[in-house]
C-alpha positions in Angstrom: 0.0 0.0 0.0 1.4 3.5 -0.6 0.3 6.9 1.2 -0.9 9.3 -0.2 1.2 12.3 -0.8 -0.7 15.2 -1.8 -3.4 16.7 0.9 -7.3 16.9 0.2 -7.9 19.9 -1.8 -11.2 19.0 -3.0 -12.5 19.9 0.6 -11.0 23.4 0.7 -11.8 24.0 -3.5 -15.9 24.9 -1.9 -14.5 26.7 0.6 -12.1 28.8 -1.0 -15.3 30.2 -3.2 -17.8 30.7 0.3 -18.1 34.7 0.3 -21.1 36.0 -2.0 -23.5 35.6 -4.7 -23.6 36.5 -8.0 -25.6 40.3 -7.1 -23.6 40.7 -3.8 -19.9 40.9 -4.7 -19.8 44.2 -2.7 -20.5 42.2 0.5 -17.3 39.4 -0.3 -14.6 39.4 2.6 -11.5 37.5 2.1 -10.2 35.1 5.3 -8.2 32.5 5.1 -8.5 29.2 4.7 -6.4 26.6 6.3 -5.5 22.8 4.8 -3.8 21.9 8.2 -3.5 18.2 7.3 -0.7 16.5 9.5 -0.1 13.2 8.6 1.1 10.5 10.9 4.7 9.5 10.4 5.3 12.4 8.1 7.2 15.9 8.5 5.1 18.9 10.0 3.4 20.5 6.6 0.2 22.9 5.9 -1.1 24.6 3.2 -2.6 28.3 3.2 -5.4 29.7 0.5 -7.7 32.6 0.9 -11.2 32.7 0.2 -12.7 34.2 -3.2 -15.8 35.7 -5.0 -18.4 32.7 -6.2 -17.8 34.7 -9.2 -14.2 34.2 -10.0 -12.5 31.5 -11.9 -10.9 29.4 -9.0 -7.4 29.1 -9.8 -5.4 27.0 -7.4 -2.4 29.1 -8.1 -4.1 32.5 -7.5 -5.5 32.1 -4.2 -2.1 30.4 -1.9 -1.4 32.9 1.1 2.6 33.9 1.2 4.1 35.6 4.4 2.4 34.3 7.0 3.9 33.2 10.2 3.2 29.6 10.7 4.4 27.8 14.1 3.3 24.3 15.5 4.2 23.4 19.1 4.3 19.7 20.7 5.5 18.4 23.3 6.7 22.2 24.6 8.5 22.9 21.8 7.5 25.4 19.1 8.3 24.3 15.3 8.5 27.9 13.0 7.4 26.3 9.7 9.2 27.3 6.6 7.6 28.4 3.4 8.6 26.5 0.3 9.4 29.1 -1.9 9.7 29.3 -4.7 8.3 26.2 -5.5 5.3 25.5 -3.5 4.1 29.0 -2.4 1.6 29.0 0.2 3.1 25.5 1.5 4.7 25.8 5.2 6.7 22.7 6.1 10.0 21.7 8.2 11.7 18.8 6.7 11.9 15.0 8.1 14.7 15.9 10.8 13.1 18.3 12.5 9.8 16.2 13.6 7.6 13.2 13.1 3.8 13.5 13.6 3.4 11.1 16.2 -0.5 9.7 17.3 -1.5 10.7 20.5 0.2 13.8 20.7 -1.0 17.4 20.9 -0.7 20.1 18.1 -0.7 23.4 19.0 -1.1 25.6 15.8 -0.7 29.7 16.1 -0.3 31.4 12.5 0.2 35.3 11.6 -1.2 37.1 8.5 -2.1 40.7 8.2 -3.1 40.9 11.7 -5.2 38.1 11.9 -4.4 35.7 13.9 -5.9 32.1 13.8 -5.3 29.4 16.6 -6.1 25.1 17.0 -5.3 22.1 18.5 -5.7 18.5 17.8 -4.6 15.4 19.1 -2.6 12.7 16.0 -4.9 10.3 15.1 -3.6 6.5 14.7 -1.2 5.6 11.4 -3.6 4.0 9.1 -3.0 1.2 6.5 -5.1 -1.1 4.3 -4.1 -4.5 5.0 -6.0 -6.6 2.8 -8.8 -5.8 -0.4 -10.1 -8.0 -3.0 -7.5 -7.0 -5.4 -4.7 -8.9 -6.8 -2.7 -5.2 -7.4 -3.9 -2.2 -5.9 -0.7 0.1 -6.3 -0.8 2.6 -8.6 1.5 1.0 -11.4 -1.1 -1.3 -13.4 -3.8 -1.4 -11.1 -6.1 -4.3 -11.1 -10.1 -3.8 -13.1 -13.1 -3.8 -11.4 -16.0 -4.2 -13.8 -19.0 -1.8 -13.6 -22.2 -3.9 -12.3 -20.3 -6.6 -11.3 -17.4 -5.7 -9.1 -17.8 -4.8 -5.7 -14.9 -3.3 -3.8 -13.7 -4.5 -0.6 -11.3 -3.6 1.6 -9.9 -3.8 5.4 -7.6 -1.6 7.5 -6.4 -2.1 10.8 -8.4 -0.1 13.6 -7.3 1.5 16.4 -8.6 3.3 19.5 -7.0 6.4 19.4 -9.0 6.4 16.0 -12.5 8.5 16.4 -14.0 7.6 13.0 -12.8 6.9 9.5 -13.1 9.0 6.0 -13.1 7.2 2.9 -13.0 9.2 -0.7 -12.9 7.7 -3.9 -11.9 9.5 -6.7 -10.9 9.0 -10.5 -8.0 10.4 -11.6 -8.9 10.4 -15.4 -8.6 14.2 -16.6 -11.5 13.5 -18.9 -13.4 11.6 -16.4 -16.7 13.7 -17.5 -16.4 12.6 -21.1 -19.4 11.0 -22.6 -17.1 8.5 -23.9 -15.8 7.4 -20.1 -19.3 8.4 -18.3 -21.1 5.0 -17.5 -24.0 6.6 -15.7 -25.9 8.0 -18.4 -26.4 4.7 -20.0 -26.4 2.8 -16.6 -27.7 4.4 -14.1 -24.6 5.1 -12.2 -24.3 8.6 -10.0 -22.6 10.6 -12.5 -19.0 12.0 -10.5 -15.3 11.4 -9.9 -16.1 11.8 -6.6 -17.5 10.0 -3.2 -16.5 10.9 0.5 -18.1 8.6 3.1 -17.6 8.8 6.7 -17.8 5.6 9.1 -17.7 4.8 13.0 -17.0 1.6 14.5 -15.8 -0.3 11.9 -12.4 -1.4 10.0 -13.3 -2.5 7.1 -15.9 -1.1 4.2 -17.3 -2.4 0.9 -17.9 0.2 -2.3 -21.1 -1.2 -4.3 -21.0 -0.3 -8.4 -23.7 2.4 -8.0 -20.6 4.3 -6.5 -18.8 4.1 -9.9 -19.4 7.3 -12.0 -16.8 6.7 -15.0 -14.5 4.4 -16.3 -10.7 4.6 -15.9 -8.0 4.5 -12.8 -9.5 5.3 -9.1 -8.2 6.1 -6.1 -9.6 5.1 -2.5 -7.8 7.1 0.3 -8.9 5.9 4.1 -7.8 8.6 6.1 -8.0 7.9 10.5 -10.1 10.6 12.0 -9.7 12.5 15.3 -13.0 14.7 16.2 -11.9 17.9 14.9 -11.8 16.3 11.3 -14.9 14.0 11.8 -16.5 17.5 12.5 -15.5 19.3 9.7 -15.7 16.1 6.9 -19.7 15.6 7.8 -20.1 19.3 7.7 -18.9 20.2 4.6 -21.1 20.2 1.3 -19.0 20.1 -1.5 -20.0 22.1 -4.8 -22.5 24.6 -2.4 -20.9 28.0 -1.8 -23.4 28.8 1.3 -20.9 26.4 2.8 -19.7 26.7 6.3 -18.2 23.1 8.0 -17.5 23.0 11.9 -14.1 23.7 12.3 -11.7 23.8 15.2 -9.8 26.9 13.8 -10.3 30.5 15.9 -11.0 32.6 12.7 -10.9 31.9 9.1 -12.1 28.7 7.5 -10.9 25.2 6.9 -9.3 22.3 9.8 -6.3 21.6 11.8 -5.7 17.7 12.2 -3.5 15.2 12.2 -4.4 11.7 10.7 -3.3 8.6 9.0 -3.9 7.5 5.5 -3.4 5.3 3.3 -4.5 4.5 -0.4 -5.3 1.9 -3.2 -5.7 1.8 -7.0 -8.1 0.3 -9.7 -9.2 0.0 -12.8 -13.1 0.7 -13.7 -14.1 -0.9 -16.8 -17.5 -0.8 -18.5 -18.5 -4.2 -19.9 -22.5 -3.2 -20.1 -24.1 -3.0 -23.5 -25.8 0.4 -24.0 
C-alpha cells in the first residue's frame, strides 16, 4: 500500500469560493482558509489559500497565502514552519529531521497574516493502513479492473482506539473523467461523479457497491484515521455549495487543523454493459 502524498484539496476547493453571490460581490470578505492536514509518520506540513468571489475563476495558483507566520508546538517545543518558496508558495513545512507526527500527541497551531491571527489544536490520530482488499494489485503502477455492475470493492484496514472515526474518498483520476465517452451513468444508471467521500464509526473495514462508480478509468480510495476535529469538519462540509460553512476547530478563518493517517489503493473501472 502506498500513502498518499498530496493533501485533500477538494475539501477546501468549496471553501475557497464561500463569500457572495452572484448580485452581492460588494459584500465578499477574504479570510483564510487553512489545509492543516498533519499526517502521521510524516514531516510537519500545511497549506494556506484565501477565500474568493463565487464569481471568479478558481485558480489553485491564484489564491495560496505567502508571508504568513506559521508555528506548531508539541511536546513544549515550538516548530516555525518554513515556506517553500519558490516552488510551492503558500506550502509551510519543516523537513523529516526536525519532527515526526506522532498519534496521540497534541498540536498546537498559532499562525500570523495581516493581523489576523488564527489558533487550533488537535490530538494525532492512529497511522492507518489497508491491509488486505479484493484485489490482486492495488498500487498505482497497473492497477487491477473492477468491472462496472459486477465488481464490488472491498477492503480492510487495521483499527485503532486512538481512532475516532474513519473518512473514505474515492476518486478518479482520469482528466477527462466527464467525457461521454468514459461516463457510465448516463447509460447505466450510475451517480454521475469522480467523486464520493463517506464517513464511518465503528468499523475497519468497508465495501464500495458499483452504483458508487461514476466513469470508467484509474480510481483512487484514500482511508484517512479521524480524530473529532476532522470527523467535525468532513460531515459538515457540502462540496460544490458556496453557502458552505463546516464546523471547524480553527479560531477565525475557514478550513481544519488535524492530524491523521492515511493510506491508499488503485483500480481500474471498466464498463462491460451493452448500451
Amino acid at each position: 500500500m502506498k500513502h498518499t502524498k498530496y493533501v485533500l484539496w477538494f475539501l477546501f476547493i468549496a471553501l475557497a469560493l464561500v463569500g457572495c453571490d452572484s448580485s452581492e460581490d460588494d459584500l465578499f470578505v477574504e479570510e483564510i482558509v487553512v489545509d492543516g492536514f498533519l499526517y502521521v509518520n510524516r514531516p510537519l506540513s500545511i497549506n494556506l489559500t484565501h477565500t474568493m468571489p463565487i464569481t471568479q475563476y478558481y485558480d489553485p495558483a491564484e489564491v495560496r497565502v505567502s508571508g504568513a507566520d506559521v508555528r506548531i508546538t508539541v511536546d513544549g517545543h515550538e516548530f516555525h514552519l518554513i515556506e517553500q518558496l519558490p516552488d510551492k508558495p503558500g506550502t509551510y513545512a519543516l523537513p523529516a529531521d526536525s519532527h515526526i507526527v506522532t498519534t496521540g500527541k497534541r498540536y498546537d497551531l498559532w499562525l500570523k497574516k495581516n493581523g489576523t491571527v488564527i489558533t487550533a489544536t488537535t490530538v494525532a490520530a492512529a497511522a492507518l493502513e489497508i491491509d488486505s482488499t479484493n484485489l490482486a494489485n492495488s498500487g498505482p503502477v497497473n492497477p487491477d479492473t473492477i468491472e462496472y455492475g459486477d465488481t464490488e470493492f472491498y477492503f480492510h484496514w487495521n483499527d485503532d482506539p486512538a481512532n475516532f472515526g474513519y473518512f473514505i474518498i474515492m476518486e478518479n483520476l482520469e482528466s477527462d473523467w466527464f467525457d461521454e465517452d468514459r461516463e457510465v451513468g448516463n447509460d447505466n444508471g450510475s451517480i454521475e461523479n469522480n467523486l464520493s467521500a463517506i464517513p464511518l464509526r465503528d468499523t475497519d473495514e468497508f465495501t464500495i457497491p458499483w452504483v458508487f462508480y461514476g466513469s470508467t478509468g484509474t480510481h483512487s480510495v484514500r482511508v484517512l484515521s479521524c480524530g473529532q476535529a476532522l470527523w467535525d469538519y468532513v460531515n459538515t462540509t457540502m462540496l460544490g455549495q458556496a453557502e458552505n460553512y463546516p464546523v471547524t476547530n480553527l479560531s477565525q478563518g475557514h478550513g481544519v487543523f488535524c492530524a491523521a493517517g492515511v493510506d491508499t489503493v488503485y483500480f481500474e473501472l471498466v464498463d462491460l454493459i451493452e448500451d
